[in-house]
gemmi code that builds the backbone of each chain (N, CA, C; Angstrom):
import gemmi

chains = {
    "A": [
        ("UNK", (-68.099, -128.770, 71.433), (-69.143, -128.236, 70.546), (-68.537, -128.077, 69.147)),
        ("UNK", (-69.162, -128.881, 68.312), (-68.571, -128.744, 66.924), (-68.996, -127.479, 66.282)),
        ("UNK", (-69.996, -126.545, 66.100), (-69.969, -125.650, 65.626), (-70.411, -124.414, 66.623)),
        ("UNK", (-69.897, -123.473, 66.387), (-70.344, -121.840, 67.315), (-71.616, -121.364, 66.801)),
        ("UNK", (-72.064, -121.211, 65.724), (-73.056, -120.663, 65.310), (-73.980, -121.581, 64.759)),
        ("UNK", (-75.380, -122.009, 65.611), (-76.121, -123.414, 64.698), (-77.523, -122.959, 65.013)),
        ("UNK", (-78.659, -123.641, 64.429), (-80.115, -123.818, 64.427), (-80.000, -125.512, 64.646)),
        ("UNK", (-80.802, -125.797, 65.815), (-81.318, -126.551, 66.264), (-82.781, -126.566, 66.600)),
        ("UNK", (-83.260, -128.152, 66.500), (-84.783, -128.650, 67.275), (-84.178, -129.220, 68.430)),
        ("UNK", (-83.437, -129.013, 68.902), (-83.051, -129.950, 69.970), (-83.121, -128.944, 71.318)),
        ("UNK", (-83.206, -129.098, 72.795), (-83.027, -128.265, 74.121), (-81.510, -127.258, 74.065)),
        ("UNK", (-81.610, -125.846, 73.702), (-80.286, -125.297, 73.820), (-79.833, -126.005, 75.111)),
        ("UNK", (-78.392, -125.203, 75.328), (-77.182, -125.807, 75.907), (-76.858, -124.279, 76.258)),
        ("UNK", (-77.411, -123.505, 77.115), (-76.465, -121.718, 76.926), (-75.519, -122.227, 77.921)),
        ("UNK", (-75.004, -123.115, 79.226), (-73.799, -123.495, 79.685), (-72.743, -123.804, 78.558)),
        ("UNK", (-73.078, -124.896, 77.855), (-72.277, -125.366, 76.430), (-71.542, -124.315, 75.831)),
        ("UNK", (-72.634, -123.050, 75.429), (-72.189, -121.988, 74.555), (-71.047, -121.387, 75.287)),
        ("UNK", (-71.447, -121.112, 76.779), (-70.424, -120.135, 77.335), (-68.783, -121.120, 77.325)),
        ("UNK", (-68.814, -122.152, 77.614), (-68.059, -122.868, 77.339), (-67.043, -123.126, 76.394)),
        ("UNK", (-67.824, -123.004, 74.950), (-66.672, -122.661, 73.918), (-66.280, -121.319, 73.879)),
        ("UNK", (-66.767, -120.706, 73.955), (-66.366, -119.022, 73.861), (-65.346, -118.489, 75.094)),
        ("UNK", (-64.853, -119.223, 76.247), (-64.027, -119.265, 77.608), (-62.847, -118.911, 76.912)),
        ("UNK", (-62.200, -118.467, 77.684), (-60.390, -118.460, 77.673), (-59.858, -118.147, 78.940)),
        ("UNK", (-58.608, -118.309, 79.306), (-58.055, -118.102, 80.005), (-57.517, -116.694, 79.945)),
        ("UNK", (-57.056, -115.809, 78.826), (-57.020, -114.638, 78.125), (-58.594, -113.667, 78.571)),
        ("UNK", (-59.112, -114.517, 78.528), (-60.659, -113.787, 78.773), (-61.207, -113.294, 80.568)),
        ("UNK", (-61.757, -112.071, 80.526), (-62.003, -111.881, 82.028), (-63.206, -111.099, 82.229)),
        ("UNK", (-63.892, -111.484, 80.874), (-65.330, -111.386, 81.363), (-65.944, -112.926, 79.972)),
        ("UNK", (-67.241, -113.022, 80.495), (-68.030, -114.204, 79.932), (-69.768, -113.987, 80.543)),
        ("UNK", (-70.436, -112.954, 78.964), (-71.496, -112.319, 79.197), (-72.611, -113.483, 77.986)),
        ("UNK", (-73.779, -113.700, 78.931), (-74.595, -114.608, 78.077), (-76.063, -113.498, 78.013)),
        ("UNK", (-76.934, -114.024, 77.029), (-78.263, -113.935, 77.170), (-79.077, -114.878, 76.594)),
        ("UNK", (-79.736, -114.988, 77.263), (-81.197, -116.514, 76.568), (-82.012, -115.634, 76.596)),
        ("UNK", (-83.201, -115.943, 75.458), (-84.685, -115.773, 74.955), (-85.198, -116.798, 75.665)),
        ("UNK", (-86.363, -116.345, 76.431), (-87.172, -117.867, 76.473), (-88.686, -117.049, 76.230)),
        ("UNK", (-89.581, -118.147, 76.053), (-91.010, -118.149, 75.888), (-92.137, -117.406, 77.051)),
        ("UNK", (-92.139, -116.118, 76.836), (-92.851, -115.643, 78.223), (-94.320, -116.439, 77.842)),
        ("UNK", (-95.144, -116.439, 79.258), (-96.524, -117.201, 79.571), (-97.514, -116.128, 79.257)),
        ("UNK", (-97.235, -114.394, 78.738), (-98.173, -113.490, 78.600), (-97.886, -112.587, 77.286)),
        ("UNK", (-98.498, -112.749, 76.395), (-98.144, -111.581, 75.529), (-98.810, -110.799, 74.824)),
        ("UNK", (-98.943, -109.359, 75.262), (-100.212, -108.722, 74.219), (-101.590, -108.908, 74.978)),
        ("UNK", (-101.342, -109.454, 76.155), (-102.793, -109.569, 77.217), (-103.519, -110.227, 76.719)),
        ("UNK", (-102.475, -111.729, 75.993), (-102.702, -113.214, 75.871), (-102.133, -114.578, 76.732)),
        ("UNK", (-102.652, -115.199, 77.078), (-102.626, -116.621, 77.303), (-101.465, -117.207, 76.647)),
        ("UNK", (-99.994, -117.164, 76.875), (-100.094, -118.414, 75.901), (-99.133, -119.228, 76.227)),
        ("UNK", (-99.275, -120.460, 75.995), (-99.723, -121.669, 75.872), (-97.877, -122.656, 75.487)),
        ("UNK", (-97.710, -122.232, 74.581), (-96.348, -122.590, 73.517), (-96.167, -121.248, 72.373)),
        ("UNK", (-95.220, -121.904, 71.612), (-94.478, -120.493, 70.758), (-93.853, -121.938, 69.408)),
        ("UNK", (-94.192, -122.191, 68.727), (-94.033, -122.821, 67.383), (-92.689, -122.084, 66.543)),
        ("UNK", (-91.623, -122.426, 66.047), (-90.621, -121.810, 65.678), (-90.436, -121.921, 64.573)),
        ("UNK", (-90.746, -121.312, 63.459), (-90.249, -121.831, 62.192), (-89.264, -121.087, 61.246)),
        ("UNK", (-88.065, -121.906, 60.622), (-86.639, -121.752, 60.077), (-86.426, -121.870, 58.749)),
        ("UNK", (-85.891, -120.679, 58.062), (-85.861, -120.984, 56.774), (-83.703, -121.887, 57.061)),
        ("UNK", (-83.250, -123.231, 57.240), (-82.690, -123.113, 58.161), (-81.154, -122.681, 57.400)),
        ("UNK", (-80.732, -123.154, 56.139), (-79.635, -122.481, 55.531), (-79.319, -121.566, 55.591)),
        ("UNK", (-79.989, -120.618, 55.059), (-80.097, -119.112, 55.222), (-79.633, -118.495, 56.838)),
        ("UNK", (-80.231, -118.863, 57.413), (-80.631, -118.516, 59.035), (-79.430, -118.727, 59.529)),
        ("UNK", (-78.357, -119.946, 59.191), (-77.400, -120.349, 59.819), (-76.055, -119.539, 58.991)),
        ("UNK", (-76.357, -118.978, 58.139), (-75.452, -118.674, 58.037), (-75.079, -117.052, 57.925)),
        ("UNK", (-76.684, -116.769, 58.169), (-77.104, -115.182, 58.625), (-75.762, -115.438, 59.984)),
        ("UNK", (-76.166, -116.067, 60.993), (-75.834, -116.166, 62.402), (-74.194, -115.797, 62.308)),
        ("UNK", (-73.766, -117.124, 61.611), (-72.496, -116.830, 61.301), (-71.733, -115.753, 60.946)),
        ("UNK", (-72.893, -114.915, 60.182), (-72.334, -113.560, 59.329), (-72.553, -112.833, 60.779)),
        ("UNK", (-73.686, -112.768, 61.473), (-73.658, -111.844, 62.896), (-72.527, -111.867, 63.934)),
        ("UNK", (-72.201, -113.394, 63.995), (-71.251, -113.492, 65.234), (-69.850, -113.192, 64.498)),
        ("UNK", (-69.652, -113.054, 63.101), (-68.315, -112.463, 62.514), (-67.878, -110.974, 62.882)),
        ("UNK", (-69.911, -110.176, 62.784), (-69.716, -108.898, 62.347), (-69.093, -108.137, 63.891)),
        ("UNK", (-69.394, -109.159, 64.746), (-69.186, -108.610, 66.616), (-67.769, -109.230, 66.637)),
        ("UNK", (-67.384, -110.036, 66.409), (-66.075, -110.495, 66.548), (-65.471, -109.385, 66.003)),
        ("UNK", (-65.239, -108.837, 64.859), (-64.654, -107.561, 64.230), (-64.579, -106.497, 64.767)),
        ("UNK", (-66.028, -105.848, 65.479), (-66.363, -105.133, 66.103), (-65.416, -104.439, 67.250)),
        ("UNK", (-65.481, -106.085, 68.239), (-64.911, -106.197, 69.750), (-64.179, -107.227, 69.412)),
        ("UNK", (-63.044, -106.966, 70.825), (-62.429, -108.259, 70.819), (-62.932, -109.446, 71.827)),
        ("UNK", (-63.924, -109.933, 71.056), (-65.189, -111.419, 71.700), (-64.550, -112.288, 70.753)),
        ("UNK", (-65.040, -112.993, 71.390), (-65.267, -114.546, 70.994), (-66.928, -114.593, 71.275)),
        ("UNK", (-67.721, -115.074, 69.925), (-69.000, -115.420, 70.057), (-69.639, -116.735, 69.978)),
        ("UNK", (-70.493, -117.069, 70.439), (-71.171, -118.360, 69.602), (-72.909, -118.107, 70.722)),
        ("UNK", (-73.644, -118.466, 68.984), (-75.169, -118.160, 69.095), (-75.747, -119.414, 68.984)),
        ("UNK", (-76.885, -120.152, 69.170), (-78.255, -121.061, 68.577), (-79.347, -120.597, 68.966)),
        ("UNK", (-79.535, -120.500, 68.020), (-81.360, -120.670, 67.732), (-82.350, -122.134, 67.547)),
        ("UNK", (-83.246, -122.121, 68.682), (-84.442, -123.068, 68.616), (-85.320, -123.184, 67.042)),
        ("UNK", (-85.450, -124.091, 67.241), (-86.928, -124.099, 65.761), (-87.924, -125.392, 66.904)),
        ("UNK", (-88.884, -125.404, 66.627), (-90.298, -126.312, 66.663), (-90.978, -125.446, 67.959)),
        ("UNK", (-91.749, -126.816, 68.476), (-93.149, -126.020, 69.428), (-91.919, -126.112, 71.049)),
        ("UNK", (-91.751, -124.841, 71.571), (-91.402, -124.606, 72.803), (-92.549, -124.529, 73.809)),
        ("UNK", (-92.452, -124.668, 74.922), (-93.224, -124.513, 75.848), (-92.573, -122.899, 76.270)),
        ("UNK", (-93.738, -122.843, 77.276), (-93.494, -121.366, 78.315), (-92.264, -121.380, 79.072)),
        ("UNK", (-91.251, -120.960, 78.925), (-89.868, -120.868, 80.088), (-88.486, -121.447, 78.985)),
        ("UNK", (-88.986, -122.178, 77.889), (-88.102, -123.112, 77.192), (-86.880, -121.550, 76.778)),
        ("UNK", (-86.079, -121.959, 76.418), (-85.104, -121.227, 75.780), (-85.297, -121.458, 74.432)),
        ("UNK", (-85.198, -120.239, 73.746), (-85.062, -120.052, 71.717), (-84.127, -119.835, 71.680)),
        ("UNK", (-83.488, -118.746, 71.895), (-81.831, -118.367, 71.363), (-81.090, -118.026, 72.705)),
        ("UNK", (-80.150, -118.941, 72.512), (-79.166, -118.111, 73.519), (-77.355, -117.848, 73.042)),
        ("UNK", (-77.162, -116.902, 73.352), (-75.938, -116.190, 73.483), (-74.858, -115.973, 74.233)),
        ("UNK", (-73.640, -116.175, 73.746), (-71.982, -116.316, 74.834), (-71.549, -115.172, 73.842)),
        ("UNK", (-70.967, -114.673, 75.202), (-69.927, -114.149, 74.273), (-68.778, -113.965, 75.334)),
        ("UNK", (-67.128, -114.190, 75.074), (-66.168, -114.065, 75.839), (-65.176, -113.386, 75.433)),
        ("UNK", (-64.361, -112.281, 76.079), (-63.471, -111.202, 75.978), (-63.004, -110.520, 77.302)),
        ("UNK", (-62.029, -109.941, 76.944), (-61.095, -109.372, 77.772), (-61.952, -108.668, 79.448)),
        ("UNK", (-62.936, -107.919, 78.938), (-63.354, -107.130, 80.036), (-65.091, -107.174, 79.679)),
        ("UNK", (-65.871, -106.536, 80.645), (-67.045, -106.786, 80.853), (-67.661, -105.760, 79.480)),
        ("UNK", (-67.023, -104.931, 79.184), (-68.171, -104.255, 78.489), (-68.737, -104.892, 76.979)),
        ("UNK", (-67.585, -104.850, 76.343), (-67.443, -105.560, 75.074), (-68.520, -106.672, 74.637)),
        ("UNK", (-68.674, -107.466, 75.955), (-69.012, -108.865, 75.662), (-70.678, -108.356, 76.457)),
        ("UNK", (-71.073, -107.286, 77.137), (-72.531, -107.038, 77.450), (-72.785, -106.532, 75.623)),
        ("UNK", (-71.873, -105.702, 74.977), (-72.446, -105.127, 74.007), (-72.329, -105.710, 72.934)),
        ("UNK", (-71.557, -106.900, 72.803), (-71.791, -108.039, 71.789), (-73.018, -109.331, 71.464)),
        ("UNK", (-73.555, -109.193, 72.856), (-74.358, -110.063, 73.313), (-75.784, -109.336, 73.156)),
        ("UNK", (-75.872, -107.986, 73.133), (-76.731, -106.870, 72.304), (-77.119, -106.832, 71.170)),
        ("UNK", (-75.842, -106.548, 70.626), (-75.561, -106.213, 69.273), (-76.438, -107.989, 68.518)),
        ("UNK", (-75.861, -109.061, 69.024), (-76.115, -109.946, 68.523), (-77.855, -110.283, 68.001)),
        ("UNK", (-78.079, -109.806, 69.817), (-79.482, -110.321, 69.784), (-80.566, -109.794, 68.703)),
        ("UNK", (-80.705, -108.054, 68.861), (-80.716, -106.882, 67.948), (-80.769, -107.574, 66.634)),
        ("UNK", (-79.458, -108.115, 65.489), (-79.402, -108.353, 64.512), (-80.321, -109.726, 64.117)),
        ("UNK", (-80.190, -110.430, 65.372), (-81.031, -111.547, 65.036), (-82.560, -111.250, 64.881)),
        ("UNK", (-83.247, -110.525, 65.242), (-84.415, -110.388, 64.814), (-84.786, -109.487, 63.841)),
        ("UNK", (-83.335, -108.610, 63.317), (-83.316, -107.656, 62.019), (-83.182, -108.553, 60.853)),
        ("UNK", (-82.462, -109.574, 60.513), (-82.396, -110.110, 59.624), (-82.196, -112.039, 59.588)),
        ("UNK", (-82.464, -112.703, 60.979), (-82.376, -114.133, 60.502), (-83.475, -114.664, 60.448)),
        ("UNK", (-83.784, -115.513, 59.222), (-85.297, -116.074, 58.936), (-85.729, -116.821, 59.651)),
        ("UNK", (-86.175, -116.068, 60.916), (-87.100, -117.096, 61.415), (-88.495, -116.415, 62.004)),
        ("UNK", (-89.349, -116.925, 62.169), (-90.967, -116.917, 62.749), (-91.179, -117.532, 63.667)),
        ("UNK", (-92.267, -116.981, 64.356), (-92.669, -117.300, 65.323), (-94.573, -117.683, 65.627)),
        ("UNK", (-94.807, -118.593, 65.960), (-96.570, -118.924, 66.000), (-96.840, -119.113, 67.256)),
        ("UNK", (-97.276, -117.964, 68.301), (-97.748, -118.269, 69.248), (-99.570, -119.070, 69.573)),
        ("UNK", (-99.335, -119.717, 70.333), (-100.090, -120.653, 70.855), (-101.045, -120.354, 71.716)),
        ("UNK", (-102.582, -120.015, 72.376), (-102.801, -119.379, 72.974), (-103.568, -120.209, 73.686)),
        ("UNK", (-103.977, -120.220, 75.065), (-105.058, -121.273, 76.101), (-106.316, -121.323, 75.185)),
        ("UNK", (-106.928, -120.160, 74.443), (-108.034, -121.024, 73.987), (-107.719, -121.868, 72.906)),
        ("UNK", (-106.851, -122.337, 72.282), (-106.823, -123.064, 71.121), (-106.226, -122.448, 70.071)),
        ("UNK", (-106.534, -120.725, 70.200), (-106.070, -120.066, 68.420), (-104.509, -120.202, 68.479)),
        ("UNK", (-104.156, -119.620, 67.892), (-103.113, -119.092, 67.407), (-102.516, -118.062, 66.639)),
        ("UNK", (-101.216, -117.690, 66.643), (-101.315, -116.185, 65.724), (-99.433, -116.243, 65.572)),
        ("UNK", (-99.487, -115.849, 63.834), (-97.954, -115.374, 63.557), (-97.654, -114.342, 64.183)),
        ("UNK", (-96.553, -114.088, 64.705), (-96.035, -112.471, 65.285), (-95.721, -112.048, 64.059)),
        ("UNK", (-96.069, -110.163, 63.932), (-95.669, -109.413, 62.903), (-93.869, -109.508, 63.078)),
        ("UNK", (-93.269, -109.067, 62.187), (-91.663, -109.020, 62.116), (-91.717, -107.703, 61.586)),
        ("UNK", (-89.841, -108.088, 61.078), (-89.318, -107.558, 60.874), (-89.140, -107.572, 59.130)),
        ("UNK", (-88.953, -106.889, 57.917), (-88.901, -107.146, 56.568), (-87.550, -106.986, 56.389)),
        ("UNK", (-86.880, -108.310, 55.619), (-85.807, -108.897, 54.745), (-85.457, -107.879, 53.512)),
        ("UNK", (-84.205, -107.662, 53.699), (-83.638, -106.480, 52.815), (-81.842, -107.780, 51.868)),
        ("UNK", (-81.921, -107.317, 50.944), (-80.225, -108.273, 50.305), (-79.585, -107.329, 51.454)),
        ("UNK", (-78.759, -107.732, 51.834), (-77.645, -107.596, 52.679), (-76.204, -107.238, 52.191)),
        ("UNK", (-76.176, -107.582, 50.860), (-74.768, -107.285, 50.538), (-74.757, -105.979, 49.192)),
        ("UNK", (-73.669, -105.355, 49.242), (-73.701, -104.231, 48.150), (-74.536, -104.186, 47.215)),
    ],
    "B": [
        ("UNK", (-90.325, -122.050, 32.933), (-89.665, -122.835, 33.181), (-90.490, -122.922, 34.792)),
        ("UNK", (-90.487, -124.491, 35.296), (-91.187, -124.729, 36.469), (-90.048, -124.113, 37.497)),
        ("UNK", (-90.489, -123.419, 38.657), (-89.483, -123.040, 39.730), (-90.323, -123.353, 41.269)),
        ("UNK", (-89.912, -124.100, 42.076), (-90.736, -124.470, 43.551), (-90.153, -123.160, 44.260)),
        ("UNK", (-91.226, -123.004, 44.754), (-90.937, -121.556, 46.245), (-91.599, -122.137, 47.212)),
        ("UNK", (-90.246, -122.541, 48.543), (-90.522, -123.087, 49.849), (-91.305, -121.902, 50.531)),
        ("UNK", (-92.218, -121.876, 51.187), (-93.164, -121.347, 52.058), (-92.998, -121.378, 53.504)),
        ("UNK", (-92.576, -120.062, 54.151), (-91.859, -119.917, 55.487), (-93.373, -119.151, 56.121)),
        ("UNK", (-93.296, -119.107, 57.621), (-93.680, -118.695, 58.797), (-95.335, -118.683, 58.104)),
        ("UNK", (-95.940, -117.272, 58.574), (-97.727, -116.894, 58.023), (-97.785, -117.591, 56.548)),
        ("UNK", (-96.821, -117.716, 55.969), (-96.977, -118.155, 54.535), (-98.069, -119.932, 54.562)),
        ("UNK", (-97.477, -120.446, 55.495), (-97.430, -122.169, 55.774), (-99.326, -121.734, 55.644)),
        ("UNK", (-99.821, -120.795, 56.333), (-101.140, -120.702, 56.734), (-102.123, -120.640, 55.810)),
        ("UNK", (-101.439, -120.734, 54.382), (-102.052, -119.606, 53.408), (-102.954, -121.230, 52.292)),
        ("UNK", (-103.268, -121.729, 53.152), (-103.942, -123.306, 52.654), (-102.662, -123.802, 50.800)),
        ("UNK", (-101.826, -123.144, 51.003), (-100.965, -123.732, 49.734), (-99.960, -124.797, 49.887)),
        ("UNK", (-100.040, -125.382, 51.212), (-98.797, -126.091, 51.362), (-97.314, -125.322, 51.945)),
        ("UNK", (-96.719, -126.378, 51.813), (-95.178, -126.001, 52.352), (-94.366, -125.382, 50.755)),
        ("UNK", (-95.017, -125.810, 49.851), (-94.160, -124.901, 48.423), (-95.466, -124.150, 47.487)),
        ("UNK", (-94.930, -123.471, 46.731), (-96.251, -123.303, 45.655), (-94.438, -123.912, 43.894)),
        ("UNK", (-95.230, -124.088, 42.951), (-94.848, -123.989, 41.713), (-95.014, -123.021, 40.455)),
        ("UNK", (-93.897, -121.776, 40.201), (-94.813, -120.952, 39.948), (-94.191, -121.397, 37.898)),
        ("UNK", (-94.583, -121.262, 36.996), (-93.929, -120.834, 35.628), (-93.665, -119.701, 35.171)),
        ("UNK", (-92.070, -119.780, 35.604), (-91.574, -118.419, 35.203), (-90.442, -118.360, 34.213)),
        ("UNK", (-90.575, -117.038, 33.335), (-89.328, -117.460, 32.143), (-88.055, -117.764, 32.418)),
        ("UNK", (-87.674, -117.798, 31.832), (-85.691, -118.309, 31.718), (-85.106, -117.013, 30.993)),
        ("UNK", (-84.423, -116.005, 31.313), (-84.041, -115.432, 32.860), (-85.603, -114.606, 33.228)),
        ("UNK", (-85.936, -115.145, 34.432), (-86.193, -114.241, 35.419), (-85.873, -113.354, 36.592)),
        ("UNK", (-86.516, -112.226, 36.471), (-86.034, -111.240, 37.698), (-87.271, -111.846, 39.687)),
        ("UNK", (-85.996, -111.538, 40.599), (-86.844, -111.608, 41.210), (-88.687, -111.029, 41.389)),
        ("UNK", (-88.176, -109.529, 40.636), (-89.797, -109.363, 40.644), (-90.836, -109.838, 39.714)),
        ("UNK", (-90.557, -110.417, 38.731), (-91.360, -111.238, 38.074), (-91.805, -112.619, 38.866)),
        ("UNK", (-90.888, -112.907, 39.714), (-91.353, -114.326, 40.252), (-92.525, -113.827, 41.319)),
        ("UNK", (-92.170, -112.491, 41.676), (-93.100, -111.961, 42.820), (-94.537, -111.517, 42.770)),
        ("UNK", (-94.658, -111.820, 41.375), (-95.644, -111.164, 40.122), (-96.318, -112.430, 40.247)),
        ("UNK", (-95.634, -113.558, 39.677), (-96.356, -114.391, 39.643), (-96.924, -115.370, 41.034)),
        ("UNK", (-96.219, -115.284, 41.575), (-96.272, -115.709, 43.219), (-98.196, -114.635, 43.676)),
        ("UNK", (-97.965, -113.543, 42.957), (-99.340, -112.679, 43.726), (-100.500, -113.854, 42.918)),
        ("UNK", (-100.250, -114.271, 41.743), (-101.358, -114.774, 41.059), (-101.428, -116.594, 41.410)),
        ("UNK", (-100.310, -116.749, 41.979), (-100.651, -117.797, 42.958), (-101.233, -118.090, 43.911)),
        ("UNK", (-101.377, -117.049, 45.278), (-101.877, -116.978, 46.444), (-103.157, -116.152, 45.797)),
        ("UNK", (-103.663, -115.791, 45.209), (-104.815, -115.521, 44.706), (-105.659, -114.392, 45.534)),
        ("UNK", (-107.104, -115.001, 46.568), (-107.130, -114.274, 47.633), (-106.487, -113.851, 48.627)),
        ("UNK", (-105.367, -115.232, 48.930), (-104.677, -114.814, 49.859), (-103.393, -113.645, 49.904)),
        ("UNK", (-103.263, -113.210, 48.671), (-102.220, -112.458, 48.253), (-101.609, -111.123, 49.141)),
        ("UNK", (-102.650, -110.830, 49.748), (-102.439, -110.019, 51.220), (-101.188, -110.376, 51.865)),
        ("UNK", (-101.252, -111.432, 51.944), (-100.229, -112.450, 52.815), (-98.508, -112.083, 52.545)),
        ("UNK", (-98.381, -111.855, 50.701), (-97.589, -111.320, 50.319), (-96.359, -110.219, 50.840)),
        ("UNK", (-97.451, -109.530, 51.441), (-96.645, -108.086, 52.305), (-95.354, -108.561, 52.619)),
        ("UNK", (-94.374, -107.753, 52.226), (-92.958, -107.619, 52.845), (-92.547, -108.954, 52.399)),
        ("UNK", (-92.851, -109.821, 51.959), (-91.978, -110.851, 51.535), (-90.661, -110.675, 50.486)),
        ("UNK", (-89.883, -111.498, 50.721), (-88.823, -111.432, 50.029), (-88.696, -112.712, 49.384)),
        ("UNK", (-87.652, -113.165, 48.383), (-87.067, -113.953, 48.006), (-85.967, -114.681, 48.489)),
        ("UNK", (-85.473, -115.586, 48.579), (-84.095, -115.601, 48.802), (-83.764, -117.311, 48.627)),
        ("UNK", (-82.348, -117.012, 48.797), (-81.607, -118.734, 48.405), (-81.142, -118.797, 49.823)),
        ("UNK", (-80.489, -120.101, 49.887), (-79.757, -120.682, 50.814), (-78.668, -119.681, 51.204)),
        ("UNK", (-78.379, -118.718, 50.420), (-77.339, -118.074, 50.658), (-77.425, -116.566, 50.920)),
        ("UNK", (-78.059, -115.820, 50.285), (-78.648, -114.484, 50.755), (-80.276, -113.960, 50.349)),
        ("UNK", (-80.805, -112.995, 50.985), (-81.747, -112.261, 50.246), (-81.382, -111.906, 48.784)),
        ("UNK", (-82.740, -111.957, 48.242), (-82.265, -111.684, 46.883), (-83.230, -109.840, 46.487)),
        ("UNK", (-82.571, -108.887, 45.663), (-82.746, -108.207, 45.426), (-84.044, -108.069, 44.569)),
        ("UNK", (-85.165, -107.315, 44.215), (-86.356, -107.098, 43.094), (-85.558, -107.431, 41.447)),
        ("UNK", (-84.666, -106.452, 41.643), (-83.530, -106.595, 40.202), (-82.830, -108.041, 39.946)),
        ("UNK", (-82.695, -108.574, 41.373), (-81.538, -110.389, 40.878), (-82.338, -110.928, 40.036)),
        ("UNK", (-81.787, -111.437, 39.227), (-81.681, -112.844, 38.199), (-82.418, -113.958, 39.453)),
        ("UNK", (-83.564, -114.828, 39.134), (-83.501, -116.044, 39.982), (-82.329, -116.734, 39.463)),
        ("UNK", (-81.632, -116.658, 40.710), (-80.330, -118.219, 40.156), (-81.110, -119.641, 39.824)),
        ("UNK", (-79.881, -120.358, 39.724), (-80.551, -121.902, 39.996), (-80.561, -122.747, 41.505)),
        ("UNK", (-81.044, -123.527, 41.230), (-81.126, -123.992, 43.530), (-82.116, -124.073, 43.793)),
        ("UNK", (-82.431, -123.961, 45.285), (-83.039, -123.663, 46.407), (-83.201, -122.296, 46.321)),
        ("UNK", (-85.187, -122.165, 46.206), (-86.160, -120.703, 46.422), (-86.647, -120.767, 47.286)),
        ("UNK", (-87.048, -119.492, 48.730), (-87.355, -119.386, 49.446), (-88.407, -118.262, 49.600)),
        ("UNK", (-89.414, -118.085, 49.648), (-90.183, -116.661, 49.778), (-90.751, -116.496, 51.502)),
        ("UNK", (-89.771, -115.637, 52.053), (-89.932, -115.107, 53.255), (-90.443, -114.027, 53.798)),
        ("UNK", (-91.650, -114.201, 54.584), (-92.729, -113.038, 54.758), (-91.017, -112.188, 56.010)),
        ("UNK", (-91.777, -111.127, 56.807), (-91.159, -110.194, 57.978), (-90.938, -111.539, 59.075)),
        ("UNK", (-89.527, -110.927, 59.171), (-89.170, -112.262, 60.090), (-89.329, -111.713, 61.353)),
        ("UNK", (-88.971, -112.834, 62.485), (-89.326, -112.571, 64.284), (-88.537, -113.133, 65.131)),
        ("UNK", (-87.392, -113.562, 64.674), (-86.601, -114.364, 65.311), (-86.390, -114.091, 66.755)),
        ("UNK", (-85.636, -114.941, 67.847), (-85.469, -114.408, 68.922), (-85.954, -114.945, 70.397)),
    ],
}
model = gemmi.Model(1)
for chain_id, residues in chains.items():
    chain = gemmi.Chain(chain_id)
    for i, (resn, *xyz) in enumerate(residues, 1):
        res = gemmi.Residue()
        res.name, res.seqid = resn, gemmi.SeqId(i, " ")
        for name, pos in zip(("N", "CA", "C"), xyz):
            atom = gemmi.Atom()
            atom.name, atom.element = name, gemmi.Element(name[0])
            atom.pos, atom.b_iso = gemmi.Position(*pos), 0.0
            res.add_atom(atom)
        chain.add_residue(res)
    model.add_chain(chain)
structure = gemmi.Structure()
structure.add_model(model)
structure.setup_entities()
């Protein structure tokens, strides 16, 4: 895997992820995937449309999986989906690998948490009758001093 | 001076396309571009809420200078 932290249109890989993040040094290896639930809000739906502001986003990620690396002693690596997912598809999934189990449940937290506090992305769910609807978020703050 | 602002997530919806073009002076503050951005989306200016600015590289503050580059105006994000 050439990079740890990426935005893709392509089918994640969360085996892949856990993969780079492994060691032999390491004796725990904690993941989590997002995928597309089939009900939301006591809707139908259908697909989930992903959209990436994607520079920004990628290098938000990068700044997240730095801020847990610092944190704990992990090893991280994140991707995030962009386009139309189906119901079950995976959006983001998460590795994280370190010494013992806790670190890497609470890096894999911490991660997820930040990703919907600050990386630009949206979401357009899809619904059986045809509509559709943006999910409300979260509001974008500068990040640095 | 002409400046393009790429159009992210509810924004895309707002019948303006994937950018708007707004004319803004040389230096502008982000909130002047945000000023003029309301008199762009017109009715739709609602839409506005919680949006931010930003480059390829960070959010940008009400007070930043627009740099030069790549503009982004990003409604409340949902990632995840």
């Amino acid at each position: 895997m050439r990079r740890l932290t990426f935005v893709t249109a392509s089918r994640l890989d969360p085996a892949a992820l856990c993969r780079a993040v492994a060691s032999p040094r390491h004796g725990a290896l904690a993941s989590f995937v997002g995928t597309v639930r089939a009900v939301h809000a006591g809707r139908r739906v259908k697909a989930v449309s992903y959209d990436c502001f994607v520079p920004l986003a990628e290098k938000e990620l990068a700044r997240i999986a730095a801020a847990a690396e610092k944190r704990w002693p992990v090893r991280v690596a994140v991707a995030h989906r962009t386009g139309r997912l189906k119901v079950g598809e995976a959006s983001v999934a998460i590795a994280a690998g370190s010494g013992h189990r806790a670190e890497a449940f609470e890096a894999c937290r911490f991660v997820i948490e930040e990703i919907k506090r600050r990386v630009p992305v949206w979401k357009k769910e899809h619904y059986d009758k045809g509509d559709g609807r943006w999910l409300a978020g979260c509001a974008l703050h500068r990040s640095r001093p | 001076m002409k400046r393009k602002i790429e159009l992210y997530g509810r924004l895309r919806d707002a019948g303006l396309g994937s950018s708007v073009v707004i004319d803004a002076p040389k230096p502008a503050t982000a909130r002047q571009a945000l000023s003029l951005l309301k008199s762009a989306f017109g009715p739709k200016a609602a839409l506005l809420a919680g949006c931010v600015l930003a480059t390829d590289d960070e959010v940008l503050s009400s007070s930043d200078e627009l740099p030069s580059g790549r503009l982004a105006l990003l409604p409340p994000v949902c990632g995840g």
